[in-house]
C-alpha positions as CSV (number, residue, x, y, z in Angstrom):
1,X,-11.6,-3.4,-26.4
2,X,-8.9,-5.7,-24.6
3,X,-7.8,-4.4,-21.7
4,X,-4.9,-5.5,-19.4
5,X,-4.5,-5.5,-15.4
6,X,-1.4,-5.9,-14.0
7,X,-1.6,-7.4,-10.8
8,X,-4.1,-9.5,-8.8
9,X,-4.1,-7.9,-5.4
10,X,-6.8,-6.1,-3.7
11,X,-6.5,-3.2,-6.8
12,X,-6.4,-5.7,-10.1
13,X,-9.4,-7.8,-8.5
14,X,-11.5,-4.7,-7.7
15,X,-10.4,-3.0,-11.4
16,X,-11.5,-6.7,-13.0
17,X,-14.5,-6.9,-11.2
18,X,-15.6,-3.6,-12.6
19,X,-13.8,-3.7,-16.4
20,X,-15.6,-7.1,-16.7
21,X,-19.2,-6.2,-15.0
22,X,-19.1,-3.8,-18.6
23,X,-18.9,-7.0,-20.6
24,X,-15.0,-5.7,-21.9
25,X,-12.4,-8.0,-22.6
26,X,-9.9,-8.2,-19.5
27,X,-6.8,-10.2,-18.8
28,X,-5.0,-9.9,-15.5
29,X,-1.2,-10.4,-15.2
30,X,-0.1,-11.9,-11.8
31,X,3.2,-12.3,-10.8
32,X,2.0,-14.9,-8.1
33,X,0.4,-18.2,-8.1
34,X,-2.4,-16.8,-6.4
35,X,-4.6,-13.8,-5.1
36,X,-3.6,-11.1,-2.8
37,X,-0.9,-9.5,-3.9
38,X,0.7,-8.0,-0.4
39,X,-1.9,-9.8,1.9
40,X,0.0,-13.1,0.7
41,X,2.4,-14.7,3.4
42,X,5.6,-16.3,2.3
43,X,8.4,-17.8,4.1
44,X,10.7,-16.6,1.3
45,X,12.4,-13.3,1.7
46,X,13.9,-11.0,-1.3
47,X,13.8,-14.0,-4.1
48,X,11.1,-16.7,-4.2
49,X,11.5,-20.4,-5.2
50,X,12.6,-19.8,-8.7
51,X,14.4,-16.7,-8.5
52,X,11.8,-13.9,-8.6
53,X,12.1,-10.9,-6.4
54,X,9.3,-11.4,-3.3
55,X,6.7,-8.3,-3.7
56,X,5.0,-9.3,0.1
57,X,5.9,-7.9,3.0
58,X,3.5,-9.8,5.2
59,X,5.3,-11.4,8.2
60,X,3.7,-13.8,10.8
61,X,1.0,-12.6,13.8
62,X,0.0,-9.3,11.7
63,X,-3.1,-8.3,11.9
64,X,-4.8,-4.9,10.1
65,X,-4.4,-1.8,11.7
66,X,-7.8,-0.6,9.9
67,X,-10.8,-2.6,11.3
68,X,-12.7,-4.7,8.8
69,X,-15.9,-2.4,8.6
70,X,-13.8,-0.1,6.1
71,X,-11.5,-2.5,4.8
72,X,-14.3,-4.5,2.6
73,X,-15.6,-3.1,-0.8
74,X,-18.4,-1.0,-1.1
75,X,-20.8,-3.7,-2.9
76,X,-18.8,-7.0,-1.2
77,X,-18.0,-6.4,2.7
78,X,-16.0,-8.2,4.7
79,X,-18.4,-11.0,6.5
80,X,-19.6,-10.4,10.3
81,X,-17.5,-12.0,12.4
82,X,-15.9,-11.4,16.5
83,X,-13.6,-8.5,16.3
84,X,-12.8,-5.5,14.1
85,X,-9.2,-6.2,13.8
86,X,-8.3,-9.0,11.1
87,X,-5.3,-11.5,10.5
88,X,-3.5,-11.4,7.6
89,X,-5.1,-15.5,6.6
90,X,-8.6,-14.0,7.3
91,X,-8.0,-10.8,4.6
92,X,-6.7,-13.0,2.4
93,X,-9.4,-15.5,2.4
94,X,-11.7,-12.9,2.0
95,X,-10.2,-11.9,-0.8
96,X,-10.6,-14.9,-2.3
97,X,-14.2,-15.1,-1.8
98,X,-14.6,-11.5,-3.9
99,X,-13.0,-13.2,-6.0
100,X,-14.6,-15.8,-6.5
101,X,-18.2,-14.3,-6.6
102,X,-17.4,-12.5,-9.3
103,X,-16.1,-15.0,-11.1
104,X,-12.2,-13.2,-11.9
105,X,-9.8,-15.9,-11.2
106,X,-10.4,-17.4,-14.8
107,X,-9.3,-13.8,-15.6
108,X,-5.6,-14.5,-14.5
109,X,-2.6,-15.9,-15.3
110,X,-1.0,-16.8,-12.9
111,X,2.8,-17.0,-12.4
112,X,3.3,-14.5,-15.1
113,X,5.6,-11.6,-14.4
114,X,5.3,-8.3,-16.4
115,X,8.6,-7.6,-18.2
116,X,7.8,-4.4,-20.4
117,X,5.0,-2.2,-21.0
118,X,5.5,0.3,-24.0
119,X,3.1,2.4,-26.5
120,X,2.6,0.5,-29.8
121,X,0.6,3.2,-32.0
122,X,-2.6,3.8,-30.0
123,X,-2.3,0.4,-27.9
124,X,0.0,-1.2,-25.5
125,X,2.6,-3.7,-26.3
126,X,2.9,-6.0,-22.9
127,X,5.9,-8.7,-22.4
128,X,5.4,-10.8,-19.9
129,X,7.1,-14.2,-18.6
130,X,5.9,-17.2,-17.5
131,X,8.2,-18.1,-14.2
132,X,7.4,-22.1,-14.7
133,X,7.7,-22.6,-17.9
134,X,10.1,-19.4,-18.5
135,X,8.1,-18.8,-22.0
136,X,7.9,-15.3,-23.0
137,X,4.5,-13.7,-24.3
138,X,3.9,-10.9,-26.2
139,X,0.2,-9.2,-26.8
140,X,-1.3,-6.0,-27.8
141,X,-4.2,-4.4,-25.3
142,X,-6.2,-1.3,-26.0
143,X,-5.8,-0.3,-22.2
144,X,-3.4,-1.1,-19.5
145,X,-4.6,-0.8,-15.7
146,X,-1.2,-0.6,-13.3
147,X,-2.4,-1.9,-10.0
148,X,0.9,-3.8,-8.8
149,X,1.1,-1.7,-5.5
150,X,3.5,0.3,-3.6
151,X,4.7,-2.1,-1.0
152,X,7.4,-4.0,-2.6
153,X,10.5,-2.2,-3.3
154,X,11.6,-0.6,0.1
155,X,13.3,1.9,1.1
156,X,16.8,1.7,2.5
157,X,18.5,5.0,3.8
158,X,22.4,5.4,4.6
159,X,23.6,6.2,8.1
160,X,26.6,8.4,8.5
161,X,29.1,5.7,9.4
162,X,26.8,2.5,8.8
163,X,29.8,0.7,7.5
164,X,31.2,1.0,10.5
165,X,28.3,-1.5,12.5
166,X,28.8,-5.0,12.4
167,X,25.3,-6.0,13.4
168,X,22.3,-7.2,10.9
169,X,20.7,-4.5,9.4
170,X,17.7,-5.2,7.6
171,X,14.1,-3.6,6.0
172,X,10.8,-4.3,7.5
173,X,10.1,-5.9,4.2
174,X,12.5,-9.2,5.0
175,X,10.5,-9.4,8.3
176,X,8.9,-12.5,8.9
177,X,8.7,-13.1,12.7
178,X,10.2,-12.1,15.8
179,X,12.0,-15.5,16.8
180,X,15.7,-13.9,15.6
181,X,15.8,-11.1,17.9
182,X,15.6,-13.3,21.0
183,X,17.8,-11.4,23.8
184,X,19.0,-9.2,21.1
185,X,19.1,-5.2,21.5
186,X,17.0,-4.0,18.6
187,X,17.0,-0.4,17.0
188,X,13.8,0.1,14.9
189,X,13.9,3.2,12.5
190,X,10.4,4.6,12.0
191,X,6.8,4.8,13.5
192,X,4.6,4.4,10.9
193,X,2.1,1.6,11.6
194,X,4.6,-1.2,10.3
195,X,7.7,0.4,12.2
196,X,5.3,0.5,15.6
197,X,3.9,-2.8,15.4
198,X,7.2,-4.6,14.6
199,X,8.7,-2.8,17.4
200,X,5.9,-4.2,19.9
201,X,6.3,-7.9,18.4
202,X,10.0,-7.9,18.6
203,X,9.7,-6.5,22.1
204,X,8.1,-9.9,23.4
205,X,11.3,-11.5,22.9
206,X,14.1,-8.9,22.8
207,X,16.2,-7.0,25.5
208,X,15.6,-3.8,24.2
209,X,13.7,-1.9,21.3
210,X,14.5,1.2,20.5
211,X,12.3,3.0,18.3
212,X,13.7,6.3,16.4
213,X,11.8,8.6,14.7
214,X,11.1,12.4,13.7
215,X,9.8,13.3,17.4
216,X,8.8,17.0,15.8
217,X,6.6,15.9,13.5
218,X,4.6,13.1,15.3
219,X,3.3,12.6,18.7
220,X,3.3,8.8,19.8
221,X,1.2,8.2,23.0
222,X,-0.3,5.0,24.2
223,X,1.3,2.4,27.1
224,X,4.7,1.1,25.5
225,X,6.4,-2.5,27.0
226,X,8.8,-1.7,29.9
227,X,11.6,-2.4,27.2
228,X,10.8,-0.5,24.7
229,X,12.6,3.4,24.4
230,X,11.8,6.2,22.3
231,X,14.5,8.2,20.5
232,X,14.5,11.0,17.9
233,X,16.3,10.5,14.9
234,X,19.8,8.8,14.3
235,X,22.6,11.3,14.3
236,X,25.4,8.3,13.4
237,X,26.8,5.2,13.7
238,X,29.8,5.5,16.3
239,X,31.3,1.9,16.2
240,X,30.0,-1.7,15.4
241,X,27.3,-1.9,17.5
242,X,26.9,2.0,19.5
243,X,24.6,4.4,17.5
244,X,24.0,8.1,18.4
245,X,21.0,10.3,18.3
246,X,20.8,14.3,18.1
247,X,19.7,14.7,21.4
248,X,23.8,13.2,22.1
249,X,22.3,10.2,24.0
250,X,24.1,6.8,22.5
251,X,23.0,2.9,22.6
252,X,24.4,-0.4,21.6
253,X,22.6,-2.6,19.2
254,X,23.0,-6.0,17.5
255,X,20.3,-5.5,14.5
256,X,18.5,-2.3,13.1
257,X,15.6,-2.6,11.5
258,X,14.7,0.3,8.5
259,X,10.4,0.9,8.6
260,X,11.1,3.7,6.2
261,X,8.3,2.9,3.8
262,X,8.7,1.9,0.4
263,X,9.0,3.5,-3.0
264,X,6.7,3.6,-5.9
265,X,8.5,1.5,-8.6
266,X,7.5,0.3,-11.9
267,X,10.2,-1.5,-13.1
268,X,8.6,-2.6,-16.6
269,X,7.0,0.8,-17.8
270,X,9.6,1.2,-20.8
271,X,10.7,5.1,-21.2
272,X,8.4,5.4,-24.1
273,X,5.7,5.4,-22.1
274,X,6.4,8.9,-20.8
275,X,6.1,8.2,-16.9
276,X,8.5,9.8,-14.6
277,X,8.5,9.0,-10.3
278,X,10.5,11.9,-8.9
279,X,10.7,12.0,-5.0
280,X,7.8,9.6,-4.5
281,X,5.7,11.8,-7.1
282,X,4.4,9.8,-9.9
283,X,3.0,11.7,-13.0
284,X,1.9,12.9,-15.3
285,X,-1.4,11.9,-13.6
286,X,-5.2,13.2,-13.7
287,X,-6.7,12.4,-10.3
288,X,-3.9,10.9,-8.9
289,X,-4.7,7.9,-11.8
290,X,-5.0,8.6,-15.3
291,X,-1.7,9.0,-17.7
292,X,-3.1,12.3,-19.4
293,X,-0.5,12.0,-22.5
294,X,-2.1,8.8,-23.1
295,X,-5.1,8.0,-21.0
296,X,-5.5,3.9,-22.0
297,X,-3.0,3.7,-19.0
298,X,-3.9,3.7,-15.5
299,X,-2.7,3.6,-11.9
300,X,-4.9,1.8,-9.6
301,X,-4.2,2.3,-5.8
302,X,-1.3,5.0,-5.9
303,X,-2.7,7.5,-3.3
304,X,-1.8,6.2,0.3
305,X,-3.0,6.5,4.0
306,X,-6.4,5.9,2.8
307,X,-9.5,3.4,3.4
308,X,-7.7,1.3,0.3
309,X,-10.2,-1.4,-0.8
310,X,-12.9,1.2,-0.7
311,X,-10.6,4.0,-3.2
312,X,-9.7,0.9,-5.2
313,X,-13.3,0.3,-5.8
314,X,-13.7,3.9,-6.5
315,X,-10.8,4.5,-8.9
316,X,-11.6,1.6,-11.1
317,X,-15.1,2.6,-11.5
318,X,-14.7,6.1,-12.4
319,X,-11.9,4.7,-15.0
320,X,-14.8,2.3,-16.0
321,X,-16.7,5.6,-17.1
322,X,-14.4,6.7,-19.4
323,X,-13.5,2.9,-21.1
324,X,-17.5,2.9,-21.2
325,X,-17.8,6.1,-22.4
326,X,-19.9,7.4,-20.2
327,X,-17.7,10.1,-19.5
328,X,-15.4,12.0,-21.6
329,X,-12.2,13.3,-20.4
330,X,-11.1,17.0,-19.9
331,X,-8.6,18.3,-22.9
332,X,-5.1,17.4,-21.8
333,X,-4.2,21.4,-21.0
334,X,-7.4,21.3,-18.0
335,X,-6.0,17.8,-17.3
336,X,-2.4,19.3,-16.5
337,X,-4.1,22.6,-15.1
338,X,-6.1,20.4,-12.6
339,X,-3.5,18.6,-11.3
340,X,-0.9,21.6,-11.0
341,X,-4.0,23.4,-8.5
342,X,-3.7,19.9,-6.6
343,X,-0.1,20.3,-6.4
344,X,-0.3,23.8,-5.4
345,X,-3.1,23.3,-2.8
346,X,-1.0,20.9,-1.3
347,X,2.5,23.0,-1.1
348,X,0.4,25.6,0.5
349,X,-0.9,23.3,2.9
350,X,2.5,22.3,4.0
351,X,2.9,19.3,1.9
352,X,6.2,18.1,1.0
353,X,6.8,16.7,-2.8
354,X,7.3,13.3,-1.2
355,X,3.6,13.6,-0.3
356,X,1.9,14.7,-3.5
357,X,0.2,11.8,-3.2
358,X,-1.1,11.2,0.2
359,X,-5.0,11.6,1.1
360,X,-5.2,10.8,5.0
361,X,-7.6,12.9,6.2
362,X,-8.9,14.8,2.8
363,X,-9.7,11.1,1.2
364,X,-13.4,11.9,1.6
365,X,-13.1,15.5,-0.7
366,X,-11.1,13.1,-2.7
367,X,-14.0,10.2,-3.7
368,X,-16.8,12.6,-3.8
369,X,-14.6,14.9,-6.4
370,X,-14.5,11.1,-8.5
371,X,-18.0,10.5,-8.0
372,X,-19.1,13.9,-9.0
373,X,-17.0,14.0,-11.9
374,X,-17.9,10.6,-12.9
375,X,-21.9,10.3,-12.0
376,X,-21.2,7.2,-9.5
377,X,-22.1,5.9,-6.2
378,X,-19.7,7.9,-3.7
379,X,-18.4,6.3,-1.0
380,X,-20.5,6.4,1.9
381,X,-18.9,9.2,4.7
382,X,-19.1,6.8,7.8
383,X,-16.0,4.8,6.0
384,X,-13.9,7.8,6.1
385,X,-15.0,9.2,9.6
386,X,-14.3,5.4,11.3
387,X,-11.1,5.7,9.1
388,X,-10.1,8.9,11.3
389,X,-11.2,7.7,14.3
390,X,-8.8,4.5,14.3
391,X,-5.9,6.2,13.2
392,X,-6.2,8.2,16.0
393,X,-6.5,5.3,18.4
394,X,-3.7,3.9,16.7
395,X,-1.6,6.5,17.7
396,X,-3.1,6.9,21.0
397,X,-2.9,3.7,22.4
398,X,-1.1,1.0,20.4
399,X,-1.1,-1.9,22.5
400,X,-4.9,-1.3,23.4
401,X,-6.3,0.1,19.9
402,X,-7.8,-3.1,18.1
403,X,-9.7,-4.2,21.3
404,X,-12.3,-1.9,19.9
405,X,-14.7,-2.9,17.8
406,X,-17.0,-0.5,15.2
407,X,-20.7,-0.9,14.5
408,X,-22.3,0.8,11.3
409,X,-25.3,2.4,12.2
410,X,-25.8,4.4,8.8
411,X,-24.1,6.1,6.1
412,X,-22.8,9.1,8.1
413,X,-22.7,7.6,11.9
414,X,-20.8,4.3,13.8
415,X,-20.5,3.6,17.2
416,X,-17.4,2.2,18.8
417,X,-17.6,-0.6,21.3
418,X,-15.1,-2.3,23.6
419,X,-14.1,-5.5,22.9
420,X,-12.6,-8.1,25.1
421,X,-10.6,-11.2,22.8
């Protein structure tokens, strides 16, 4: 068996790891010249040195908005150190030490962007281009593992009159620092974690931040810089630099900044392969992972607003059960019949289609259902519960939240300590 990883981010490292720990034939495709995937900082924004679109979104200061304690993998933490809250160099240097230990980066090739995936019989045809040399490859795998992450093609809504502004208008994805937005009046659209964070770092330097979001369906607490307002959403753009909001109030801005997430986009899948993303909803997928026409493909890391290393970890072993055969699949018709009762628990829960594939607080019925199913080591429930707690604080107290630190005391129980850096 010869199986294929595309991508060498947190995902493809923790799906090597585990495909090659069963003595199975694995080659990882990275579009990079190194590890890390997202947790890699670049300069370079939309198109790198030689021309390739730039998958990181990393920009300069950030630091994790999960503290390490549940950001490490099950059987690798993240070494004890001052602080729960890491920096994006520290992440990615651990990273590099998992992969190291285990012995993966001989696994990669580096600088080698996928250019189509497609059935060939029962295998996988895989194109791929080497971005020094601009040579193309061509090889056949038995199994294709898609772990090339969500947080690289973002998305860019229209404004009613946006042609009218004159100002910059730009995605959190082509942020890098705050030193632009010196004295400027900034709009930021979005509070997700990214959209907050940005809005406090570009508040250090800027006039004004104002941050716009869906007031009605989140609640945003916490001690906010005197110059930073909250808005609800953006009714339209008025002129070339005034926007106004429902609530009829109006503000002047020279930039805009979209935090409105990103897409799920796999621009190489050729249509053979029978994958369809419809309103942030990938299928046809079993557990949120396997392809059930043709279960030799895989999606590694697709379910969000989770403890991600650890469900990485988890996903690639349960798929490791099945490439092993330790574990047989269901017949496609229970396959489609289990994830339609996902899809329906989730509409009667309130769920929109947009989040078929969010976990947040339900990620822990989510990894013992894989562990179960697949006879492994679940993941411990103190990761999920110090997951909920720090969201929480997140959205409690923003400026204050990673001057806490956690402490592990056992597999269901942590305690939470103030820290002073």
């Amino acid at each position: 068996m010869r199986v294929a990883i595309i991508g060498a981010g947190a995902a493809g490292l923790a799906s090597a790891r585990h495909v090659s720990a069963q003595g199975i034939e694995c080659e990882v495709l990275e579009m990079a010249p190194e590890v890390g995937g997202t947790w890699v900082y670049t300069d370079d924004i939309e198109k790198d040195s030689l021309g390739y679109p730039v998958h990181t979104a990393m920009y300069k200061g950030l630091r994790a908005n999960l503290p390490k304690e549940i950001m490490g993998f099950p059987d690798f933490p993240i070494p004890e150190q001052d602080g729960s809250f890491l920096d994006q160099a520290t992440i990615l240097h651990f990273l590099n030490l998992y992969a190291d230990h285990f012995n993966l980066k001989p696994l990669i090739k580096f600088n080698h962007i996928v250019t189509e995936v497609r059935p060939n019989a029962d295998k996988w045809l895989i194109k791929a281009k080497n971005k020094i040399t601009k040579t193309e490859i061509t090889n056949i795998y038995d199994v294709v593992m898609i772990c090339n992450g969500h947080y690289n093609t973002p998305i860019n809504p229209t404004l009613a009159g946006q042609e009218k502004f004159k100002g910059h208008v730009m995605h959190s994805h082509q942020y890098r620092s705050n030193e632009p937005f010196k004295n400027q009046r900034v709009l930021v659209i979005g509070a997700g974690p990214s959209g907050l964070d940005v809005a406090f770092q570009v508040s250090e330097i800027a006039q004004q931040v104002v941050i716009s979001y869906d007031m009605t369906k989140k609640e945003v607490k916490g001690e906010y810089p005197s110059n930073v307002v909250k808005k609800p959403q953006v009714l339209c753009i008025k002129d070339k630099e005034e926007v106004e909001f429902i609530d009829g109030s109006c503000c002047s801005f020279d930039t805009i900044i979209y935090c409105t997430g990103y897409r799920y986009n796999f621009p190489f899948l050729h249509d053979d392969c029978g994958v369809s993303v419809e309103d942030f909803h990938v299928r046809p997928l079993y557990k949120h992972m396997i392809h059930i026409e043709k279960p030799t493909m895989c999606f590694i890391g697709i379910p969000y607003y989770v403890c991600a290393f650890q469900m990485f970890d988890i996903q690639a072993r349960f798929y490791c059960q099945y490439l092993n055969g330790s574990m047989s699949l269901p017949t496609k018709e229970l396959m489609y019949k289990d994830t339609e009762e996902d899809i329906i628990k989730r509409k009667n829960k309130g769920y929109s289609e947009k989040q078929m594939h969010l976990l947040g607080h339900e990620q822990q019925t989510y990894f013992e259902e894989l562990a179960s199913t697949a006879k492994i080591t679940p993941i411990l429930p103190v990761i999920c519960k110090i997951w909920s707690e720090s969201d929480s604080s997140f959205y409690k107290d923003l400026k204050n939240f990673r001057k806490y630190k956690y402490r592990i005391l056992n597999n269901n129980s942590f305690v939470t300590e103030r820290y002073i850096q």
